[in-house]
C-alpha positions as CSV (number, residue, x, y, z in Angstrom):
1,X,108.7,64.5,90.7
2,X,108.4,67.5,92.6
3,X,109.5,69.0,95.5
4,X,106.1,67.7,97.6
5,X,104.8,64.4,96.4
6,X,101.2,65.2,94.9
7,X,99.1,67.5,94.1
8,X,97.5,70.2,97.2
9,X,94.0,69.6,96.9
10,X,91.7,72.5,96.0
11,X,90.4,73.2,99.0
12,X,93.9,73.1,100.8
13,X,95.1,75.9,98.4
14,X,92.2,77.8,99.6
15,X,92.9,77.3,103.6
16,X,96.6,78.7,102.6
17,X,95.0,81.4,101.1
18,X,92.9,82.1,103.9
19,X,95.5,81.9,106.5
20,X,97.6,84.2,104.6
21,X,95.5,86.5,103.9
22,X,94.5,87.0,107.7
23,X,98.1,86.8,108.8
24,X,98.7,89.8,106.3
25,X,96.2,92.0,107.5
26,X,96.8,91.3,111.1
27,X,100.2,92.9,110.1
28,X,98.4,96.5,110.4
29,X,101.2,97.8,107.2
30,X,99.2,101.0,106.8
31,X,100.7,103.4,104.5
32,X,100.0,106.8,105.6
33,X,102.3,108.5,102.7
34,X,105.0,109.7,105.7
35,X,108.3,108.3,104.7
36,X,108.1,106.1,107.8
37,X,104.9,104.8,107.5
38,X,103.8,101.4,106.1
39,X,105.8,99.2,107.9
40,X,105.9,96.4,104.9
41,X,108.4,94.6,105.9
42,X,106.1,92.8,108.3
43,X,104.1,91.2,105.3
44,X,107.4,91.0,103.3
45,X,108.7,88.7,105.9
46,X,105.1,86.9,106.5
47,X,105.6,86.2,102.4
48,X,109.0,85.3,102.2
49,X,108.5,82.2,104.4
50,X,105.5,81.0,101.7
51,X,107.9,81.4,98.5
52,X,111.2,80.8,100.1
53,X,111.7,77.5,98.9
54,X,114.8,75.2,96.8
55,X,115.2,76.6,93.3
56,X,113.8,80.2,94.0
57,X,116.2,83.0,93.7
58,X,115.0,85.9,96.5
59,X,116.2,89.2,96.2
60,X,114.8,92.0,99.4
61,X,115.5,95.7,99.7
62,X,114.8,97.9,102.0
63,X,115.0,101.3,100.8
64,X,113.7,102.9,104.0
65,X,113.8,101.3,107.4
66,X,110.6,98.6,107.6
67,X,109.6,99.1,104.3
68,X,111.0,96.0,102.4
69,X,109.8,94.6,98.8
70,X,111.3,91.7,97.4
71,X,111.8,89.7,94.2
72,X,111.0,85.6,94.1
73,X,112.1,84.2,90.7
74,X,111.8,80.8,90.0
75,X,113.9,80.1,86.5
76,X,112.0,79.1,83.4
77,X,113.6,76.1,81.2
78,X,113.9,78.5,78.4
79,X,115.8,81.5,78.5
80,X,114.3,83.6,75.8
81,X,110.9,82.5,76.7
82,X,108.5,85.5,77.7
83,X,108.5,86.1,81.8
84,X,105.4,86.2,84.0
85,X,106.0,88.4,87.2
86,X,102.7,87.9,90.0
87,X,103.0,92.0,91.7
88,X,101.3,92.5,94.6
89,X,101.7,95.1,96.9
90,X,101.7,94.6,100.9
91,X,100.1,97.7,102.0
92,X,97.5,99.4,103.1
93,X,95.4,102.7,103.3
94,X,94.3,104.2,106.6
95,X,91.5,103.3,108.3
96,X,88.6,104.8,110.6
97,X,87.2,101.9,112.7
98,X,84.1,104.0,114.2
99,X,82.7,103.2,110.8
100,X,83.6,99.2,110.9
101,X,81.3,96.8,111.9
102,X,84.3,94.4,113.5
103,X,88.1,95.0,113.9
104,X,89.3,96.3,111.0
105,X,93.1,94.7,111.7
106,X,90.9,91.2,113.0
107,X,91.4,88.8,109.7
108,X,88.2,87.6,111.2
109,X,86.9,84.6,109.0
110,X,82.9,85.3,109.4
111,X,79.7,83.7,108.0
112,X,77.1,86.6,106.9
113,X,73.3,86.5,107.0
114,X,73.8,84.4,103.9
115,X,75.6,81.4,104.9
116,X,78.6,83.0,103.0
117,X,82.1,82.9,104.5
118,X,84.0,86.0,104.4
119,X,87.7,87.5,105.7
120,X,87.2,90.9,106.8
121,X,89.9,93.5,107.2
122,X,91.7,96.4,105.8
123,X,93.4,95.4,102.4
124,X,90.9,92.2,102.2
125,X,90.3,93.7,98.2
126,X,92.8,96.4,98.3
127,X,95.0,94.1,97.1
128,X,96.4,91.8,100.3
129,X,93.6,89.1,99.0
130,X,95.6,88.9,95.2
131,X,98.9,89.2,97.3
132,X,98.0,86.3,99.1
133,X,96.8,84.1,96.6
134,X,99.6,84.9,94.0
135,X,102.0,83.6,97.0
136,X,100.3,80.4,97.4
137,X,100.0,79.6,93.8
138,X,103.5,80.3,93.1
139,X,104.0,78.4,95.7
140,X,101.8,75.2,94.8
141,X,103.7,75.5,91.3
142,X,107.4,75.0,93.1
143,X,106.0,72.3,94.9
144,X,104.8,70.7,92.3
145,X,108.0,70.6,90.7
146,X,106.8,72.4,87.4
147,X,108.9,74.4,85.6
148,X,107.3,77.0,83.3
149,X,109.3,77.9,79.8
150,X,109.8,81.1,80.7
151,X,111.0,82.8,84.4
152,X,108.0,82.7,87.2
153,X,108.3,85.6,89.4
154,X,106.7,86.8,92.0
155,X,107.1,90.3,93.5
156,X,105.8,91.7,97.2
157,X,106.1,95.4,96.6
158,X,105.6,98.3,99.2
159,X,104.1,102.0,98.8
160,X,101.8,101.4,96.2
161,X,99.3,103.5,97.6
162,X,101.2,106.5,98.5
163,X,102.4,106.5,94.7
164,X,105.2,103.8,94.7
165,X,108.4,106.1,95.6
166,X,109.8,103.5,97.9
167,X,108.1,100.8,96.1
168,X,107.8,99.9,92.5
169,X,109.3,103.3,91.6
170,X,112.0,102.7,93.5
171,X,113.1,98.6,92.3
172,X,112.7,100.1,88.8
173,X,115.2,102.9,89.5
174,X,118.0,100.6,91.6
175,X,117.1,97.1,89.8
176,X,115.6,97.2,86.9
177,X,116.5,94.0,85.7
178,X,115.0,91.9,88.7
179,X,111.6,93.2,87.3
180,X,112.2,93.6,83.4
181,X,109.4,91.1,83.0
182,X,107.6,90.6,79.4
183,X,104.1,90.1,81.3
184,X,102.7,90.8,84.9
185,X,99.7,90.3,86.1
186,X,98.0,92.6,89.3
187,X,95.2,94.2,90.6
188,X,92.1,94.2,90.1
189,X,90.1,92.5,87.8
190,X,87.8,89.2,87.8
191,X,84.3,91.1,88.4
192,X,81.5,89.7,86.1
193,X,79.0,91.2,84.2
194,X,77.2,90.7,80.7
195,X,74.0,89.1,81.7
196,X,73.1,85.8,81.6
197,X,73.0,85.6,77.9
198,X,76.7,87.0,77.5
199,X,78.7,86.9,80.7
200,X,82.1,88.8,80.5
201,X,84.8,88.8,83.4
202,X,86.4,91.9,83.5
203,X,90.6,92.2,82.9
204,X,91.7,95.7,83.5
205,X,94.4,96.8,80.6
206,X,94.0,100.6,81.5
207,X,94.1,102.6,83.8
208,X,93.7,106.6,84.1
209,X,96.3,109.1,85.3
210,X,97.4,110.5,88.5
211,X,98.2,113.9,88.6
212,X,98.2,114.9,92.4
213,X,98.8,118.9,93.1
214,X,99.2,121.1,96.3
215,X,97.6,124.1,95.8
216,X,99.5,127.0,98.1
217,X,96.7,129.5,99.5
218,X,98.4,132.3,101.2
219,X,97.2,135.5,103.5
220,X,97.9,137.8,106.1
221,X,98.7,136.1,109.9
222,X,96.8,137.8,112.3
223,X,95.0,137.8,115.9
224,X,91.6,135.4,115.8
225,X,90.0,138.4,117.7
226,X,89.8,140.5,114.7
227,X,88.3,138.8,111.7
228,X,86.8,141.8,110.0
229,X,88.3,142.4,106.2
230,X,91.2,140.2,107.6
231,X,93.1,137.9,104.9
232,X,92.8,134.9,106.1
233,X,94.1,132.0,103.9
234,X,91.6,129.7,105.3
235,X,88.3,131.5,103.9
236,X,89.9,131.5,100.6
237,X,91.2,127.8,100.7
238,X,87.1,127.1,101.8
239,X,86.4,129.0,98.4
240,X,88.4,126.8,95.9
241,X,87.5,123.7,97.8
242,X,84.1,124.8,96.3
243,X,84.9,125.8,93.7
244,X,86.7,122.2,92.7
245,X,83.8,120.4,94.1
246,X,81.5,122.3,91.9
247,X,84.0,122.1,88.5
248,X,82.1,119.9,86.2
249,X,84.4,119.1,83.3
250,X,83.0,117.6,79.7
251,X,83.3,113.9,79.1
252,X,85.6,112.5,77.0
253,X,84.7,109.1,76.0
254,X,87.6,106.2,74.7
255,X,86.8,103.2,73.0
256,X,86.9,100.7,75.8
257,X,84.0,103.1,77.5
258,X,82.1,102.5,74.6
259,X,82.8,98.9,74.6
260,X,82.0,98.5,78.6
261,X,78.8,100.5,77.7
262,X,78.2,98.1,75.1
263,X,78.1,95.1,77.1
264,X,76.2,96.2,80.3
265,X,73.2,94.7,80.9
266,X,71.2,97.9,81.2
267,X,68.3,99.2,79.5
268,X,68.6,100.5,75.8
269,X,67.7,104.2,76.7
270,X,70.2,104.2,79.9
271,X,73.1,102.7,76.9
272,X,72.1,105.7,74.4
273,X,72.9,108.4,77.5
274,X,75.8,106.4,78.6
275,X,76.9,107.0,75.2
276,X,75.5,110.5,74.7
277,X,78.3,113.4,75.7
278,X,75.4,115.5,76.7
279,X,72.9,113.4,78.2
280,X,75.9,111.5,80.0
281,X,76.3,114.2,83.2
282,X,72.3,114.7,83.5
283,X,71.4,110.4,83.9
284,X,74.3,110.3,86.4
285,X,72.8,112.7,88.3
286,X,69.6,111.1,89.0
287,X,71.2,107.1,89.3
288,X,69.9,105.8,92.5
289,X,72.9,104.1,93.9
290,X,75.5,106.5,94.1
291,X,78.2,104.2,94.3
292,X,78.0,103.2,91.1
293,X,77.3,106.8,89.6
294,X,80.6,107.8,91.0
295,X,82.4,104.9,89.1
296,X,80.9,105.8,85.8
297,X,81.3,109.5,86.0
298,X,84.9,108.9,86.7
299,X,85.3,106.6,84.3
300,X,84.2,109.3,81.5
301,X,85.5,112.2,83.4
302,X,88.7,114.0,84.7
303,X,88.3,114.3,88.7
304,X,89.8,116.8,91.3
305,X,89.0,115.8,95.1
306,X,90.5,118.1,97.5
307,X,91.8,115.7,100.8
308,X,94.4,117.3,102.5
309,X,94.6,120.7,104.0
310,X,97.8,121.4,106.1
311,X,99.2,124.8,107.0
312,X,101.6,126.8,108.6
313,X,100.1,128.2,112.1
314,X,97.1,126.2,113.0
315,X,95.6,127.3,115.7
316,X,92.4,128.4,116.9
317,X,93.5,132.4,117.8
318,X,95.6,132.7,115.1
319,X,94.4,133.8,111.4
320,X,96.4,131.3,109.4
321,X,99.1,133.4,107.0
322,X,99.2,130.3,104.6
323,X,97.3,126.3,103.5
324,X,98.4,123.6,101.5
325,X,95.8,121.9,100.1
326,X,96.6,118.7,98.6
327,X,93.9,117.3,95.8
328,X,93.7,114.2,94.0
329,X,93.7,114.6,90.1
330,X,92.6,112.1,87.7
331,X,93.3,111.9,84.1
332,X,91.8,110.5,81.1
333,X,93.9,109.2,78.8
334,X,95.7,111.9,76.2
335,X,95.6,114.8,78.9
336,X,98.7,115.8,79.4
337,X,100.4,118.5,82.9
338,X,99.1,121.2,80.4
339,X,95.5,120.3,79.8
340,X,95.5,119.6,84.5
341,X,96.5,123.3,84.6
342,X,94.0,124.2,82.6
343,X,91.2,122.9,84.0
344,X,92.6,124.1,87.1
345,X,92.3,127.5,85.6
346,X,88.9,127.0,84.7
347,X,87.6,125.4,88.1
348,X,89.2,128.2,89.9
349,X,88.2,131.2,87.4
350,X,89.9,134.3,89.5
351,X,91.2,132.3,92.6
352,X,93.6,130.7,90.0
353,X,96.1,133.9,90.7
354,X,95.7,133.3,94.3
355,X,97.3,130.1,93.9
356,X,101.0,128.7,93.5
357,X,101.0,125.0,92.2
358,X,103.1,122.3,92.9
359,X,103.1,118.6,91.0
360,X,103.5,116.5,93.6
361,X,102.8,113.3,90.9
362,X,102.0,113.2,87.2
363,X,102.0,110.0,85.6
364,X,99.9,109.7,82.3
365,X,97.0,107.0,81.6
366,X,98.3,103.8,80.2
367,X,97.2,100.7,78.3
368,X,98.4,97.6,77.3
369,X,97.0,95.2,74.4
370,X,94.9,92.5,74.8
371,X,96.4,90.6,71.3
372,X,98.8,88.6,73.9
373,X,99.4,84.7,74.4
374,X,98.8,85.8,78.2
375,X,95.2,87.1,77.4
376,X,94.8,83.7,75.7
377,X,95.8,81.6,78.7
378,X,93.3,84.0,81.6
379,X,90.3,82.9,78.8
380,X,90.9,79.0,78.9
381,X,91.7,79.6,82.6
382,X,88.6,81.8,83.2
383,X,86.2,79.3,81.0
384,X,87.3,76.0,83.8
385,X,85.1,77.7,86.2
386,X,82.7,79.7,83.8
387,X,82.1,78.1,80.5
388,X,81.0,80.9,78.0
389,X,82.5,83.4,80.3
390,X,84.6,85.8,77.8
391,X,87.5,88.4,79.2
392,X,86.2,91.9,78.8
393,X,89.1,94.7,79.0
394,X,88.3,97.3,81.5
395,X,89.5,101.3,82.6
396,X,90.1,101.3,86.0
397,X,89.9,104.8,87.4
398,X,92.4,104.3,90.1
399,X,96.5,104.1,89.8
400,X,98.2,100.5,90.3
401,X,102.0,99.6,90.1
402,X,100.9,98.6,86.7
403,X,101.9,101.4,85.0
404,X,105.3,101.2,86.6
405,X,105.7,97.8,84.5
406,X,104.0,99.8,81.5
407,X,106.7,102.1,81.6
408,X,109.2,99.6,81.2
409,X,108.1,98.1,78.6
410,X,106.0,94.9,80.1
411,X,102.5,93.8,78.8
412,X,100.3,94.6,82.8
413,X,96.9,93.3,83.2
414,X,94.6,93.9,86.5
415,X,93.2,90.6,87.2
416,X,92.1,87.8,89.6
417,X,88.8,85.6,89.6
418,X,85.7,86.8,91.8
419,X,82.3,85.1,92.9
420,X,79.5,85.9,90.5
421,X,77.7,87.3,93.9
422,X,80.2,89.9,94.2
423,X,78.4,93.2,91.8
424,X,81.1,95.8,90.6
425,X,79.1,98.6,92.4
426,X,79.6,96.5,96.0
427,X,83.1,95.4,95.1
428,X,84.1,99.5,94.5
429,X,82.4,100.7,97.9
430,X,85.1,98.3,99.7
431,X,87.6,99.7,97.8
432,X,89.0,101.8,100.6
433,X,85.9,101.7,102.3
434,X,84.3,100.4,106.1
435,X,83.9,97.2,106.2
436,X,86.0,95.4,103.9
437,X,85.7,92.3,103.0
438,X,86.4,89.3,100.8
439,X,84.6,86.0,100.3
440,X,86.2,82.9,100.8
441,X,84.5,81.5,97.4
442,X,86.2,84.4,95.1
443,X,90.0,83.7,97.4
444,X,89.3,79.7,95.8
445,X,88.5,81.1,92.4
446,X,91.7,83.4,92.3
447,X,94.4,81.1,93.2
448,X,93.2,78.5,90.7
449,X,92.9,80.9,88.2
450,X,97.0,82.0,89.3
451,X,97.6,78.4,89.0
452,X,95.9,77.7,85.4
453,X,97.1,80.8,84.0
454,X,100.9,79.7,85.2
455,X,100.1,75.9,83.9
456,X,98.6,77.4,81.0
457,X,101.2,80.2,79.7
458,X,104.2,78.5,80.9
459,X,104.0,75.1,79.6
């Protein structure tokens, strides 16, 4: 008997979801990457009243003021049976709402041109929409009185996109053991592809590395008056900015690129240049929709994308004496802080002298293997809704708190359940994006596939 007589119907899990979901991004927890920013505790909180329930153990920290993660762990029946930890993180990335078509902090619950119902709002894919749903069906299974083998956990986590220092980083640091999980299961994953004739569902299992750098351009101060031969540490900055932007390193291709390539449903002669190291660069130059060029080429490809420029005068008379420029590196796996200063060297040529580095993050790709008893339980859960439907493992070219987990030892899949509407080119442009947005079908699909996957791996 559990805690709530019955079973919550489908569609009542779903209006949870929904309602959570809104009530998290109404919360406005953007993470700027200032110390101070984020304000997670609001969705911490907002959480901690859905999982907070007889028999679950909380632990919350707040490591800096307002920015709170915490720990719900409901005990298996078996203490040496493998763990499952739900991770989701509670913030957000800035946003420009020029570029939004409603409020971007609304939650609004909107029918399109379609008939389909959607949540928009910052974080609605980025990940508050997993975060939501993890809590409900973590939830559902308390109330339902089940009690899986091994421990159920369920962890809100800040900073994730700022690179986890007060976050994930920081509970592995001070606590280890409250998230020494076996498995854990976060963003993203659930996108279909394959064709009609062999549909996959994608489950990310890697993921490339970060390797963020400041770049220090310094010149001469001086009087805005008098430009001429000056040394200004602007002009040069504007030079390697350029230069990085026009930096086109080789491809490097890993086996699950050639097995993604493999089961697109493309063309045979646009599968021979995916696979092609030289024809690779020269096909993604000429795909129409750029969106989806700029997720293969970084799939294949180390990146640099210069972001950030700060400074220490900036003013409009004064000929600034020194920038920082902050750029985003991505890895691929096996490149190591040696082979990022190289290709810095190489993008920059002669400016590379002009230049003092500084790592501001370095974490390496990581992987986990897909020869798992959790990997078993997200197929039979995946084939409910999808018969024939097979798990494909993916590369996503972003970071997640997944390699956190990796580091400590835990198998980490990105996953979740999406519509078969939802294309992986559309689902990336909201990544982050204007306009973000969720439909109501995929939130139903992911907190049933939560609550089959616990069912399934915990029984």
């Amino acid at each position: 008997m559990g805690i709530y007589p019955g079973d919550v119907p489908d569609d009542a899990l779903t209006a949870e979801t929904v309602e959570l979901l809104q009530a998290l991004i109404r919360n406005r927890c953007v993470n700027d990457g200032a110390p101070d920013s984020g304000g997670e505790s609001r969705n911490a909180d907002a959480l901690l009243s859905i999982v907070e329930l007889p028999g679950v153990d909380i632990e919350r920290w707040e490591p800096v003021p307002g920015r709170a993660s915490f720990v719900a762990r409901l005990a298996g029946r078996d203490p040496d049976a493998p763990s499952l930890c739900l991770m989701g993180h509670t913030d957000v990335v800035p946003v420009d709402p020029d570029g939004w078509d409603r409020d971007p902090f609304g939650g609004e619950l909107v029918t399109n041109a379609d008939g389909v119902d959607e949540v928009w709002g910052r974080g609605a894919v980025d990940m508050l929409n997993l975060t939501a749903s993890m809590a409900v069906a973590f939830r559902d299974t308390v109330r339902r009185g089940m009690r899986p083998r091994g421990d159920l956990v369920y962890f809100a986590v800040a900073d994730e996109e700022a690179g986890s220092t007060y976050g994930a980083r920081w509970v592995a640091e001070h606590h280890r053991d409250a998230i020494a999980v076996d498995n854990v299961l976060t963003e993203n994953g659930g996108i279909h592809d394959g064709g009609d004739d062999a549909p996959v569902v994608s489950v990310t299992v890697a993921e490339k590395g970060v390797a963020w750098r400041r770049l220090r351009i310094t010149g001469t101060p001086g009087h805005g008056s008098m430009p001429f031969r000056s040394d200004n540490a602007l002009v040069k900055t504007a030079a390697i900015v350029q230069r990085l932007a026009d930096y086109r390193p080789a491809p490097r291709f890993h086996e699950l690129w050639r097995d993604r390539v493999r089961h697109m449903d493309v063309p045979d002669d646009i599968r021979t240049a995916l696979l092609d190291e030289h024809a690779i660069d020269d096909l993604l130059d000429i795909v129409p929709n750029r969106a989806a060029a700029a997720h293969l080429h970084a799939c294949t490809h180390t990146t640099f994308s210069p972001n950030m420029v700060g400074g220490s005068v900036m003013k409009t008379n004064v000929i600034p004496g020194r920038v920082d420029l902050d750029v985003d590196v991505r890895t691929m796996p096996g490149e190591s802080a040696d082979e990022v200063d190289a290709h810095l060297r190489a993008a920059l040529g002669d400016l590379y002298d002009d230049v003092e580095v500084t790592v501001l993050m370095n974490d390496p790709a990581s992987a986990s293997r897909t020869d798992t008893p959790l990997w078993d339980s997200m197929q039979r859960a995946v084939s409910v809704p999808f018969p024939g439907a097979q798990l494909h493992p993916s590369f996503a070219v972003g970071f997640t708190d997944a390699r956190v987990f990796r580091d400590l030892g835990s198998i980490a899949y990105g996953a979740g359940l999406f519509s078969r509407t939802l294309d992986a080119a559309e689902y990336g442009r909201r990544f982050h994006g204007h306009n973000e947005r969720v439909d109501v079908e995929s939130l139903a699909l992911t907190t049933q596939f939560w609550r089959r996957v616990i069912d399934d791996f915990g029984a």
